[in-house]
SETOR-967036 format. One line per 5 residues: their letters; for each residue x, y, z of C-alpha. Coordinates in nm, 4 decimals. Example, Ala and Ser with C-alpha at 12.3 -4.5 7.8 and 13.67 -1.06 7.14 Angstrom:
<atoms>
AS> 1.2300:-0.4500:0.7800 | 1.3670:-0.1060:0.7140
</atoms>
This chain:
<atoms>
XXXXX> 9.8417:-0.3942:1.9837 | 9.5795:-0.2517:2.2092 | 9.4203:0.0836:2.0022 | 9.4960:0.4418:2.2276 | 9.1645:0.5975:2.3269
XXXXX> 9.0454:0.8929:2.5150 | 9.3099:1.0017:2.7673 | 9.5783:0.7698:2.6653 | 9.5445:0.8954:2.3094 | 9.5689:1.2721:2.4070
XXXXX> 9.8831:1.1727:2.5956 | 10.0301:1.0250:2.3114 | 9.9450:1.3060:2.0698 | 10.0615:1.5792:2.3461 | 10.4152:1.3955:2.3278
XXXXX> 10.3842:1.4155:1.9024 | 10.2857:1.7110:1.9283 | 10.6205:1.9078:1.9116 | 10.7630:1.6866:1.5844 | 10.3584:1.6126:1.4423
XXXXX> 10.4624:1.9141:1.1793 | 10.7996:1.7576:1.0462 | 10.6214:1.4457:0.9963 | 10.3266:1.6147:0.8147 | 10.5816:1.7884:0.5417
XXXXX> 10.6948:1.4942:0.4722 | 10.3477:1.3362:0.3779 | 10.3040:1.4684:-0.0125 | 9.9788:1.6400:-0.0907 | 9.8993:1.6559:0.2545
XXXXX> 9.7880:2.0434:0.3067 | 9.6356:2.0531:-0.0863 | 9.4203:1.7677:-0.0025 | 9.2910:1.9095:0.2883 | 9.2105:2.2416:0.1099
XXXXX> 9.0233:2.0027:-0.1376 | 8.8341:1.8838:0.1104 | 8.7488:2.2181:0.2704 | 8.5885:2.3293:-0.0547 | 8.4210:2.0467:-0.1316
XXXXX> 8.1683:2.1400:0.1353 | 8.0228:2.3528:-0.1241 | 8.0400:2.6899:0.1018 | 7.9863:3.0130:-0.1074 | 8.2147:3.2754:-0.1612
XXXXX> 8.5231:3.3517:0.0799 | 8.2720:3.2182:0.4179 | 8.1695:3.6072:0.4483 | 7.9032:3.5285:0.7758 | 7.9485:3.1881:0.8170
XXXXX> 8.0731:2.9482:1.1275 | 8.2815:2.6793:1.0927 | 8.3737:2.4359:1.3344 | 8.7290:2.2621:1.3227 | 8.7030:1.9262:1.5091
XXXXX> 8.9713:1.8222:1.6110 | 9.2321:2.0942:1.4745 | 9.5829:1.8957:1.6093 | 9.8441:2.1485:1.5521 | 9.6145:2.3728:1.2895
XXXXX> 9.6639:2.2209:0.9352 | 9.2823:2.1715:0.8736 | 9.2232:2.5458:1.0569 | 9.4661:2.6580:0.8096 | 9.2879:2.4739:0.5677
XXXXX> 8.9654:2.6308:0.6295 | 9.1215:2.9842:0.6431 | 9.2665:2.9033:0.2696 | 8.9208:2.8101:0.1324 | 8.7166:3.0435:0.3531
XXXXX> 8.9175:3.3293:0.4717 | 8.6347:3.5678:0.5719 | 8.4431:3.2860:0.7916 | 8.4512:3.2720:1.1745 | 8.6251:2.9646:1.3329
XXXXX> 8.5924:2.7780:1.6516 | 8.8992:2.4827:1.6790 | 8.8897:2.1936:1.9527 | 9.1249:1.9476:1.9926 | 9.1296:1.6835:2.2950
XXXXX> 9.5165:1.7237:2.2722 | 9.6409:2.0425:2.4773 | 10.0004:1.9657:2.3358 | 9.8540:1.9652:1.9660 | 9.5871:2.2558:2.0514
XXXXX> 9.8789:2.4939:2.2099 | 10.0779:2.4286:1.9184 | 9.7828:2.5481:1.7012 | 9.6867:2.8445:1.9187 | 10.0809:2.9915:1.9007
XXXXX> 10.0701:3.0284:1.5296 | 10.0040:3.3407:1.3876 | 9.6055:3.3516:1.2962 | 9.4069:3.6829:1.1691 | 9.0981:3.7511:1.3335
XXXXX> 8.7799:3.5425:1.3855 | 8.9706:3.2320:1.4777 | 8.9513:3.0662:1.8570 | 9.1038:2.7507:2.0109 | 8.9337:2.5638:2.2622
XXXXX> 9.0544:2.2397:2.4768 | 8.7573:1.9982:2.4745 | 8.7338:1.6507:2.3400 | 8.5098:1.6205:2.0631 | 8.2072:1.4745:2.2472
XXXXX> 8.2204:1.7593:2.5224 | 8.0981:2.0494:2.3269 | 7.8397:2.1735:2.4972 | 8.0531:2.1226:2.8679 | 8.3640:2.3530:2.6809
XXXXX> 8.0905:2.6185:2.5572 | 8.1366:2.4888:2.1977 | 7.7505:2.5813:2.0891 | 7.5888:2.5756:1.7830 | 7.4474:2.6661:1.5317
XXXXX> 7.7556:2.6721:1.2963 | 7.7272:2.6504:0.9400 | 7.9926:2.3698:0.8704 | 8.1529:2.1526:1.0938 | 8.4950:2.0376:0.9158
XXXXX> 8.6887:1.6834:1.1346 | 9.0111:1.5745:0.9822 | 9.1454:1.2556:1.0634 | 8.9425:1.2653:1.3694 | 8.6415:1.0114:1.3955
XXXXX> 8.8525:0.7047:1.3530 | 9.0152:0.7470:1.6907 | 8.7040:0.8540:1.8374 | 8.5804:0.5564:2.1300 | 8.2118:0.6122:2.0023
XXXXX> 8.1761:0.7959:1.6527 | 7.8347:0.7518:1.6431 | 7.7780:0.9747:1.9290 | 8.0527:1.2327:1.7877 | 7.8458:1.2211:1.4499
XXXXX> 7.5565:1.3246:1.6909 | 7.7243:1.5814:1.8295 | 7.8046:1.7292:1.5243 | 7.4740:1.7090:1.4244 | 7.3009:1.8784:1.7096
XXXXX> 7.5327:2.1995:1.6690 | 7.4864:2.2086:1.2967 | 7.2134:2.4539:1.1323 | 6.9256:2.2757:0.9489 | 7.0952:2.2435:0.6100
XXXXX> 7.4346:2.2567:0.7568 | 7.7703:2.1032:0.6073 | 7.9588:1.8042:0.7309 | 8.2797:1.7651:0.6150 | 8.5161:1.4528:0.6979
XXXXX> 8.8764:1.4285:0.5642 | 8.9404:1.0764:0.7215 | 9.2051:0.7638:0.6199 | 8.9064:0.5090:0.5371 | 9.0183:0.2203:0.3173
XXXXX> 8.8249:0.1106:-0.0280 | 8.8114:-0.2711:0.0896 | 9.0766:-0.3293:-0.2091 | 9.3462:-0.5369:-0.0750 | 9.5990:-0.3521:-0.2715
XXXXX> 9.5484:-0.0694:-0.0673 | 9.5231:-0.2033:0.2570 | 9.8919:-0.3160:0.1329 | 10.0223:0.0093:0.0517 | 9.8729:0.1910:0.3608
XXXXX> 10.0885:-0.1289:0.5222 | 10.4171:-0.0376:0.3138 | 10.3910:0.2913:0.4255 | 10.3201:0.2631:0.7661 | 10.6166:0.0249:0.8692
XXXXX> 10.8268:0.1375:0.5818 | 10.8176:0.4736:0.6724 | 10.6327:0.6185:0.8591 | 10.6549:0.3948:1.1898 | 11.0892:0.4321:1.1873
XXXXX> 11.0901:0.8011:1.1630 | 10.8300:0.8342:1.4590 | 11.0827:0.5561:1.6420 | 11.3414:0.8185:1.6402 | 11.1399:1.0896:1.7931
XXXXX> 10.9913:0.8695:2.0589 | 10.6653:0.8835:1.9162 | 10.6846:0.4713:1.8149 | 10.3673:0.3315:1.9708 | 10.1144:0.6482:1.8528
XXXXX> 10.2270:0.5990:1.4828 | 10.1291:0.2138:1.5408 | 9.8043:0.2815:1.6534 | 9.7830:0.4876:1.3448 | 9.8048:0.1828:1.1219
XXXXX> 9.5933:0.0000:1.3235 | 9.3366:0.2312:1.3629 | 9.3042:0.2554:1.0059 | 9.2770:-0.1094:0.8856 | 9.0499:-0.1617:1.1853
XXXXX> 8.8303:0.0817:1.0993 | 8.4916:0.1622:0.8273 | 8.6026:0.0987:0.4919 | 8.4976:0.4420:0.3286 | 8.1289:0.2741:0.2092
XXXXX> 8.0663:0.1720:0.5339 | 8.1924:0.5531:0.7194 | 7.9078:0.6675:0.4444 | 7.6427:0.4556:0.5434 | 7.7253:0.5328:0.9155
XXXXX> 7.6949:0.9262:0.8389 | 7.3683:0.8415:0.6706 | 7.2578:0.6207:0.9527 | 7.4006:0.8888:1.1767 | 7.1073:1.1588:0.9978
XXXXX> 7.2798:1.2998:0.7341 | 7.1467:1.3295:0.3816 | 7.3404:1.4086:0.0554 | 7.6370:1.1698:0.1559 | 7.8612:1.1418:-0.0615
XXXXX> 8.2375:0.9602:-0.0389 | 8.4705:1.1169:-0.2658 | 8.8249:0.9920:-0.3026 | 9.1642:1.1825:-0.3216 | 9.4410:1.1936:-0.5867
XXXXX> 9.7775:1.0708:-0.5524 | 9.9582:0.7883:-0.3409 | 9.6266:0.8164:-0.1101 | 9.3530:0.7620:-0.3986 | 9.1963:0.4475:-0.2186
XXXXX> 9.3270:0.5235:0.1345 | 9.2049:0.9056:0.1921 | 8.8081:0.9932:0.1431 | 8.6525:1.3175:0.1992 | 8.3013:1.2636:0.3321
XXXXX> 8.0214:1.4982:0.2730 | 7.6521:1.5154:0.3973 | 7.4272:1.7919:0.5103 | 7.1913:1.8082:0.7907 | 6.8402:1.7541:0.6772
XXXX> 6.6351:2.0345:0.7461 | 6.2921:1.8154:0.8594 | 6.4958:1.6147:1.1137 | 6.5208:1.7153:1.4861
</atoms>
């Protein structure tokens, strides 16, 4: 199976978009581990002054992440998805929150400008075409000393995990998303993942990317192997 990119991948997840929420509750752990890896930027307090960017927001569970951990920070959400993004935007948000439609290497083209303070991508750079140039991106609208966080599906290298992302995938996953029609986006979900970094190498390509501080740092539960959060800063010497 050919892996959805750009276009054909926003297609895909517009068509998801109005069952992507079912499938999520039925994921365990899935919103706590995201609020685990919203904090473990290390942002003080409840975000009083700070910007956070949410890249690649899908139908809002990392925005409401972010709003969780950081309630009193200001919050700018892309998605390339309109489906996903207007599913996001119609939930009910307090103040200081914005949606904008822009894939994530189009910031500056949407009016998505630095500098922010974090920039928080959830299950994002994997189905990126180039995520070196996304990591980039992110950089160059992150303050010197600024927080990267990544919440991405990036295997150990174990084989026993590469079998139970497998297990779940097909034995679960895959037929449910058959019965909503969403069959061939929930494949390129398990192929995306096995093709992609193993967590050390993400790291190393974060570092590579001009990050300092990187750190991979697993999550608990049926995804301990499967699920890193990734965390860097951006060095303050480096242009």
């Amino acid at each position: 199976m050919t892996l959805l990119r750009d276009e054909n991948l926003a297609a895909a997840f517009d068509h998801a978009s109005r069952s992507y929420d079912v499938l999520v509750a039925a994921n365990p752990g899935y919103h706590a581990h995201l609020r685990r890896s919203v904090r473990r930027l290390g942002l003080p307090g409840r975000g009083e002054g700070l910007r956070v960017l949410d890249l690649g927001c899908g139908t809002g569970a990392s925005t409401a992440a972010i709003r969780s951990v950081l309630p009193a920070a200001g919050i700018t959400a892309v998605d390339a998805s309109s489906g996903m993004l207007g599913r996001a935007a119609a939930k009910p948000w307090a103040d200081g929150v914005r949606f904008v439609h822009t894939p994530a290497e189009q910031l500056p083209q949407a009016g998505v400008t630095g500098p922010f303070d974090a920039v928080f991508a959830a299950y994002l750079l994997r189905n990126v075409s180039d995520p070196d140039a996304v990591l980039g991106a992110v950089r160059a609208v992150l303050r010197p000393g600024g927080r990267l966080g990544v919440h991405e599906y990036a295997l150990s290298g174990r084989r026993a995990d590469r079998a139970v992302w497998t297990l779940v995938c097909r034995g679960i996953v895959q037929p449910a998303a058959t019965v909503l029609g969403d069959g061939p986006l929930y494949r390129h979900l398990w192929r995306s993942v096995v093709g992609f970094d193993t967590a050390g190498r993400f790291a190393e390509r974060i570092r590579e990317a001009g990050f300092d501080r990187v750190r991979a740092l697993p999550l608990p539960g049926w995804q301990t192997g499967i699920t890193h959060t990734f965390v860097g800063s951006r060095g303050a010497g480096r242009r």
